[in-house]
Structure formats: C-alpha cells, structure tokens
C-alpha positions in Angstrom: 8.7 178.5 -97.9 11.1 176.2 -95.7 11.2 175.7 -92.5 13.8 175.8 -90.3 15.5 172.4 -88.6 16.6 172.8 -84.9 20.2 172.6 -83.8 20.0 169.6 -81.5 23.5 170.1 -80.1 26.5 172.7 -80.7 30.2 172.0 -80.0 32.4 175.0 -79.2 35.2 174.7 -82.2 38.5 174.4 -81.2 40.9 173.5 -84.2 43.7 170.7 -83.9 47.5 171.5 -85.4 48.7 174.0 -87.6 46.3 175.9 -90.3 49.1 175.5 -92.4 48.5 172.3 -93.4 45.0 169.9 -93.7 43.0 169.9 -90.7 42.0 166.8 -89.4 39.0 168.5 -87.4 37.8 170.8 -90.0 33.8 173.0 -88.6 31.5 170.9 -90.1 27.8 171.1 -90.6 25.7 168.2 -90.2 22.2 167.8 -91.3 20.4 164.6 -90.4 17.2 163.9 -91.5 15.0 161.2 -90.6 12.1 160.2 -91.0 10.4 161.4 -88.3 11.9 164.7 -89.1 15.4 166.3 -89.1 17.8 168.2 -86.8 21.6 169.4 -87.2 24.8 169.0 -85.4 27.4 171.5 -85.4 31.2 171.9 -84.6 34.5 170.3 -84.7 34.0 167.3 -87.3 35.5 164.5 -84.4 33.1 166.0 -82.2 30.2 166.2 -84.5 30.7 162.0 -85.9 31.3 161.2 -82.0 27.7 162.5 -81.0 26.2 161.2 -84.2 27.3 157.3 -84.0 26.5 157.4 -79.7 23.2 159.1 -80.1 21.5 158.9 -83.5 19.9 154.9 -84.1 17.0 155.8 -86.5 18.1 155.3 -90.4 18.6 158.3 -91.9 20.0 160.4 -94.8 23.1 162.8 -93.5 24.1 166.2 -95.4 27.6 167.1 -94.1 29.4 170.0 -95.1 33.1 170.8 -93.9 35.1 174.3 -93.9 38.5 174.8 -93.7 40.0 178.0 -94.3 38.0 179.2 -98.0 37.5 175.6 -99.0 34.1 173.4 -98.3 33.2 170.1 -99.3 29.8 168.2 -99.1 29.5 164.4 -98.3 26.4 162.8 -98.7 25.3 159.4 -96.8 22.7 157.0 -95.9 23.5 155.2 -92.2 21.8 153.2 -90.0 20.0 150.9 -92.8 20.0 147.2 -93.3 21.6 146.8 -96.8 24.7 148.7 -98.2 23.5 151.8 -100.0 25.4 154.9 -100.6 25.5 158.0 -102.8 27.4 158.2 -105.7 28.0 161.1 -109.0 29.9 160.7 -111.0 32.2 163.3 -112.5 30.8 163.3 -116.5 27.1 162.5 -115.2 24.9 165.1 -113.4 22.7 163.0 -111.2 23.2 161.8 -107.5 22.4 158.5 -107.6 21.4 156.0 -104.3 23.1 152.4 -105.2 21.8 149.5 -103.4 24.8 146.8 -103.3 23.3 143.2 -103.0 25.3 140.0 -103.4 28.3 142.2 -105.1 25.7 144.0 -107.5 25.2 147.5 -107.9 21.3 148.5 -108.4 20.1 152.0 -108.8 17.2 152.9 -106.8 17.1 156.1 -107.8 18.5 159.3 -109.2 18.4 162.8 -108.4 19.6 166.6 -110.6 19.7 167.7 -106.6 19.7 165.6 -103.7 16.5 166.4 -101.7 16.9 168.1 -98.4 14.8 165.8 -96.5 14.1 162.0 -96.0 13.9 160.1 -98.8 10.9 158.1 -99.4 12.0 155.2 -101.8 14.5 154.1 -98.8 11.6 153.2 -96.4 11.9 149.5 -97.4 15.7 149.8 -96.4 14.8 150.3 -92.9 
C-alpha cells in the first residue's frame, strides 16, 4: 500500500505562446522527496522551478514530469548536495544509474531497473 504525498503548493496553469509550436511552460509535476519525507509541486513548469530553488534547501531527489499536448517526459535529479551527482540511462542499458563526479571522474554509486520513489539512502553521505 502507498501512501499519498501532500501537494505543498498548486499554481493555476496558464500556458505561454502558441500550442502550435514547443511550449516553453509546459504543466509539470514535481515530486520532491527528502529525507525527512516528500511533498509535490504543481503547475506551469517556470512557476514550479521558481518555488522550488526559493523555498526548497534540504538535499533531495526530484521526479519531474512535463505534459504538453499528448507528449510527457520525465527528468530525474539530485539537488541541493555537496558533490556533483546526477542520473544517467543510457539508451542500450536498462538501469538508472546515480554518478558521482569527483576530480573529473565518473563513479557509480549505484544502479537501479526503476528509480525508487522516495529518498535514497546511499546519498546520505552526499549531504
């Protein structure tokens, strides 16, 4: 059974230029979890990043998810933590895999079939 994370804050959605063509402000999911716990921001994507990097300090792992028109796609990211990690997959391989990038070296700290939808415990010595 899972359990539910609470919206902390909802944007109305209000689209910029044409649908013709690629919109820059696509209605985007975000779900942020943390260690403490997670939430989820949801709207316009400027207005959804704007909230995120003025209210959100703790290190944590973010599931974003964009629509535009029938088209979605999925980023995954690690922010707020001292080093540079960041998820990669590769198009041939099917594993998400958290790289750690120290002194211009790639190491793998580990590698997931499905990224897990909640904090991830082998980043705690990250924060």
């Amino acid at each position: 059974m899972t359990t539910q994370l609470p919206i902390k804050k909802e944007f109305p959605y209000n689209p910029i230029g044409a649908f013709n063509y690629q919109n820059p402000n696509p209605y985007t999911i975000m779900f942020v979890y943390t260690k403490t716990g997670g939430f989820i921001i949801k709207g316009g994507l400027l207005d959804c990043e704007k909230y995120f990097h003025q209210n959100v300090k703790d290190a944590c792992v973010v599931h974003q998810t964009m629509f535009h028109k029938k088209a979605t796609r999925t980023n995954y990211s690690i922010k707020n933590v001292k080093h540079k990690i960041y998820f990669t997959r590769y198009e041939k391989d099917c594993y998400h895999t958290i790289i750690l990038i120290k002194n211009n070296v790639p190491h793998v700290i580990k590698q997931f079939r499905r990224v897990p939808r909640k904090w991830i415990k082998e980043l705690n010595q990250f924060v």
